[in-house]
C-alpha positions in Angstrom: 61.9 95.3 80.3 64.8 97.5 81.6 63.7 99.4 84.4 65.3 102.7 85.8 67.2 103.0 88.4 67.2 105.8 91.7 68.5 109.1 90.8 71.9 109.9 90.8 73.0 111.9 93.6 76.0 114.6 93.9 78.6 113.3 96.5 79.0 116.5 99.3 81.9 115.7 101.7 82.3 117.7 105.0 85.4 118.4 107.5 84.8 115.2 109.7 83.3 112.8 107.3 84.1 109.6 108.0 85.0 107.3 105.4 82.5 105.0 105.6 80.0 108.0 104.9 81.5 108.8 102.0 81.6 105.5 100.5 77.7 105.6 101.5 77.6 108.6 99.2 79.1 107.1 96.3 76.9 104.2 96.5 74.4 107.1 95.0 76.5 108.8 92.9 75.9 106.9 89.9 79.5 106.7 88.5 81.7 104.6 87.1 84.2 102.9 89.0 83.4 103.9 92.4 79.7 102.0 91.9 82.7 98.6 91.8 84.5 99.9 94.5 81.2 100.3 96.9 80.3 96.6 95.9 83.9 95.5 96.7 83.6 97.2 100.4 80.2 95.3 100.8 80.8 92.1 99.1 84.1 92.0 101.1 82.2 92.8 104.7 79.9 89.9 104.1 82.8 87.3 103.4 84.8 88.2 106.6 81.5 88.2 108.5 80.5 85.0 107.3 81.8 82.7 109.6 80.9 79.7 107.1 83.1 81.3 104.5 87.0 80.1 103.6 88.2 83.4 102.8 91.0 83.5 100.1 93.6 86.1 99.0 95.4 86.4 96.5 98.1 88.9 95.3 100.8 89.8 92.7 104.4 90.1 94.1 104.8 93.7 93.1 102.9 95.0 95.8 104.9 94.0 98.4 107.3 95.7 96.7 105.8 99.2 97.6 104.0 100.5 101.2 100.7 98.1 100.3 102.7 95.8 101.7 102.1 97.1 105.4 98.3 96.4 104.2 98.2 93.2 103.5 100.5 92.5 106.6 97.4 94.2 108.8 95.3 92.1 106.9 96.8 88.8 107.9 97.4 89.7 111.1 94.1 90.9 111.6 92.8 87.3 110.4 90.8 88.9 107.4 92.0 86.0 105.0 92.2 81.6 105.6 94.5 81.2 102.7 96.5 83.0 100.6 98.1 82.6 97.1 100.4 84.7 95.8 103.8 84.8 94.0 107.2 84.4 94.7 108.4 88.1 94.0 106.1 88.5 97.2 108.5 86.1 99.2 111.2 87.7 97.9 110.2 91.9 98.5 109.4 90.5 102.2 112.5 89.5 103.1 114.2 91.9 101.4 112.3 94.9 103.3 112.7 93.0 106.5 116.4 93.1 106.2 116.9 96.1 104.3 115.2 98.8 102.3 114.0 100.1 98.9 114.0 103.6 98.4 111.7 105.9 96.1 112.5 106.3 92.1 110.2 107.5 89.2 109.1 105.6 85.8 111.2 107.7 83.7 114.8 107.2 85.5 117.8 106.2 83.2 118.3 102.5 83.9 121.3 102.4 81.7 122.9 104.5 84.8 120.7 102.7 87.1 122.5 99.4 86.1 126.0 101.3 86.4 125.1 102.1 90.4 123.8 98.5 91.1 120.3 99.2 91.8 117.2 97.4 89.7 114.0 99.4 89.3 110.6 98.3 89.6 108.2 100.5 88.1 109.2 103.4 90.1 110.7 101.6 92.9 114.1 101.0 93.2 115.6 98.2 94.8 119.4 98.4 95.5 121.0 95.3 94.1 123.0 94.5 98.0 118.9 94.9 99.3 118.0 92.2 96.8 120.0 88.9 95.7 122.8 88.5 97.7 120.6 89.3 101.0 117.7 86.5 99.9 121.0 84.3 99.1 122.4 84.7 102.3 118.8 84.7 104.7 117.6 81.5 102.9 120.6 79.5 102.8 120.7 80.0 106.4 116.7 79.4 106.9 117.0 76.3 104.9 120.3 74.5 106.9 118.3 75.5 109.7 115.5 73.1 108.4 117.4 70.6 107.2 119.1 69.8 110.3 115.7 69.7 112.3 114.8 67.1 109.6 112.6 68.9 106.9 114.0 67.5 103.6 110.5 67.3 102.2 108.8 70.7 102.1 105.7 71.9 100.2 105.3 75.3 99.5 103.3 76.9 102.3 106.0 75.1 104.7 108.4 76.7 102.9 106.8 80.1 103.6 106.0 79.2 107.0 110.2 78.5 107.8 110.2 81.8 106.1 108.1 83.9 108.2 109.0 82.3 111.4 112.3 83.9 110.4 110.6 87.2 110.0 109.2 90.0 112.5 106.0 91.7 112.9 106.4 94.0 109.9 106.1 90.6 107.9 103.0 89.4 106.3 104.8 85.9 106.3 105.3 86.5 109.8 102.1 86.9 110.7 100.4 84.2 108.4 103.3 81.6 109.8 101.5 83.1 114.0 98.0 83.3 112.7 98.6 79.8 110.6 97.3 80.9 107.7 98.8 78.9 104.7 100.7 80.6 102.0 101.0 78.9 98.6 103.2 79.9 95.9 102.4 77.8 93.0 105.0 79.8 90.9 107.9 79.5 93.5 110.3 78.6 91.3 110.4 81.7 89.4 111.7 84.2 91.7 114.9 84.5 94.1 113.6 82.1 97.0 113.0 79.4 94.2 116.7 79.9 93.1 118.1 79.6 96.6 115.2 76.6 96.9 117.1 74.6 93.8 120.8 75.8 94.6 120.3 74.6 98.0 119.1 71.2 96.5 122.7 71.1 94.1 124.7 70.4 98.2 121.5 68.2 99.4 120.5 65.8 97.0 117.7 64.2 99.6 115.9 67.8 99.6 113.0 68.2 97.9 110.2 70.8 96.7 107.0 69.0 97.2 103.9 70.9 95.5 101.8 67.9 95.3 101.5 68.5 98.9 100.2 72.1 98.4 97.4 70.5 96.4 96.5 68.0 99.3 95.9 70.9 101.8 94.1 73.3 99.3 91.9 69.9 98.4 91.1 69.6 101.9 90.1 72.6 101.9 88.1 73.3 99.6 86.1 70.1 99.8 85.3 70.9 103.5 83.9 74.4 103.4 80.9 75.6 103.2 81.2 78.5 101.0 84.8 80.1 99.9 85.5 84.0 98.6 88.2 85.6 97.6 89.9 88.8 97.4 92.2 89.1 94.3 94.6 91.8 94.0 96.1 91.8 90.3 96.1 88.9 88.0 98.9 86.0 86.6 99.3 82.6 88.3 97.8 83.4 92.0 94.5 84.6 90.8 94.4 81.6 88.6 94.8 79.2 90.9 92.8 80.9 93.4 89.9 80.5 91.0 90.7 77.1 90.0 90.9 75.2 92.8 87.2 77.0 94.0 86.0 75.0 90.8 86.1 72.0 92.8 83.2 73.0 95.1 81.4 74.7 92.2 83.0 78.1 92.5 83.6 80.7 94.9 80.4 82.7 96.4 82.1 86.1 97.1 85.2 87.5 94.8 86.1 91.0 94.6 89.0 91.3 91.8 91.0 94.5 91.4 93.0 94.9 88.3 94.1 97.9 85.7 94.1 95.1 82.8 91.6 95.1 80.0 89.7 91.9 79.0 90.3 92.3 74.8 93.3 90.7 74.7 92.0 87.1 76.6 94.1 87.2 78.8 93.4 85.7 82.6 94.5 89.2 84.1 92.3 90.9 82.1 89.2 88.4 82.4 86.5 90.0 84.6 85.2 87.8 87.6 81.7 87.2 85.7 84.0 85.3 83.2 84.9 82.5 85.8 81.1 81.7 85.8 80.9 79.9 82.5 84.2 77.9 84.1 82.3 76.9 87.2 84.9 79.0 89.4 82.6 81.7 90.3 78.9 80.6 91.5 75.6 82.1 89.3 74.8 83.8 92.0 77.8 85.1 93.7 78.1 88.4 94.9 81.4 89.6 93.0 82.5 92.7 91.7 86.3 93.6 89.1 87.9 96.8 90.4 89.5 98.6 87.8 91.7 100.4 89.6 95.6 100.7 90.7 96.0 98.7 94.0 98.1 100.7 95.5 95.9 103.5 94.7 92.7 102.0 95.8 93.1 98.8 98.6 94.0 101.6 101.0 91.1 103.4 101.0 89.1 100.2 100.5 90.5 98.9 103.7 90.1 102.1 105.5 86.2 101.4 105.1 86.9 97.7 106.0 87.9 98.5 109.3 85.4 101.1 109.8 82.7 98.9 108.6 83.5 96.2 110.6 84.2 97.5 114.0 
């Protein structure tokens, strides 16, 4: 029998509201999306406050293309994740904003003369060509004959990204995983610029290698040590995946908030909601999860504004 809910209430915001009031309020209001976004504030305070909980996140490189990179670098430093998976355009943006910068661009800019003046554009961000590959080429050559000479010629991929960041300063998120040890696991790291400079650096050393097997043995351990596990998965493609598939192996995560502008029609993994992962055995029956569909940049700001507040 479906039984109704409480009424809907109008949301009324004041000078001086705080944020966390009016994410209160739009825990009443009934609609749409920000009914999601309310659950992902509260599913997300329980995880960080459950101090049983092996917190994962997970993110698409993009972002760390654009100023949501300075969130997720608060969130690492902050210790609001144990793990995270990501991708290896995320690597890449790090390094390149550590070193250098992007600048501001628009979706409809003529890339035919964008190509002429050396500078690539990503969505509406444009990253100068000098900013990009030749500046990766030249940091991780240098990190890597660094590494080699103290030894390291056998290297998963979260020691990879821990040379990286130790490379890095405080506006890193690498830099701050690599202090807070926090693993960072790239499962896709070969497609991306550090992969390249990974595998051309292998062409001069012959007795360096790229040992992912060895990621596997420390997200095994793990997993099959903690007591619960949640995640927060920003965008889809290979590092929610894995985030979600390794969690199978304790019978699936018990909190996931997942935030994502892709539709589920097409069966795609980016577009599958969390509830899907259920009938996999990645998400637990009775997990409290939530999909976001929303714009990260749009949204994780706001979404970490009432974080902080919620959690002080």
């Amino acid at each position: 029998m479906i039984k109704p809910g409480k009424p809907v209430k109008d949301i009324s915001i004041k000078k001086g509201d705080s944020i966390e009031s009016i994410f209160e309020q739009m825990s009443k209001s009934g609609g749409f999306e920000s009914k999601n976004l309310v659950d992902g504030l509260n599913i997300l305070t329980s995880m960080i406050e459950d101090k049983n909980c092996l917190k994962f996140m997970s993110f698409v490189g993009a972002v760390v293309s654009t100023g949501l990179r300075g969130i997720i670098t608060d969130m690492v430093k902050n210790k609001m994740c144990d793990v995270i998976i990501t991708t290896c355009g995320a690597l890449d943006h790090d390094i390149a904003r550590h070193y250098s910068n992007y600048l501001e661009g628009s979706f409809t800019m003529d890339d035919s003369e964008l190509v002429e003046k050396e500078i690539h554009r990503l969505g509406n961000v444009l990253v100068p060509l000098k900013s990009y590959g030749p500046l990766i080429e030249e940091k991780m050559q240098g990190f890597l004959q660094k590494a080699y000479k103290e030894g390291k010629k056998d290297m998963s991929t979260h020691e990879i990204t821990k040379m990286i960041g130790e490379n890095l300063g405080e506006d890193s998120f690498l830099y701050w995983a690599s202090k807070n040890n926090i693993p960072v696991i790239v499962p896709g790291i070969m497609d991306g610029a550090v992969g390249s400079q990974i595998w051309m650096f292998s062409q001069n050393h012959a007795d360096f290698k790229l040992n992912i097997v060895a990621d596997g043995d420390l997200l095994s351990g793990l997993i099959f040590k903690a007591k619960k596990s949640g995640a927060l998965m920003i965008g889809g493609g290979i590092s929610k995946h894995h985030t979600l598939w390794w969690n199978q192996y304790r019978e699936g995560l018990d909190y996931a908030v997942y935030i994502t502008t892709a539709q589920e029609f097409d069966g795609s993994l980016s577009g599958a909601l969390v509830r899907e992962a259920i009938s996999w055995g990645k998400v637990t029956k009775n997990a409290k999860q939530t999909t976001i569909h929303a714009e990260a940049t749009t949204i994780l700001p706001f979404l970490y504004s009432a974080l902080v507040s919620k959690l002080k």
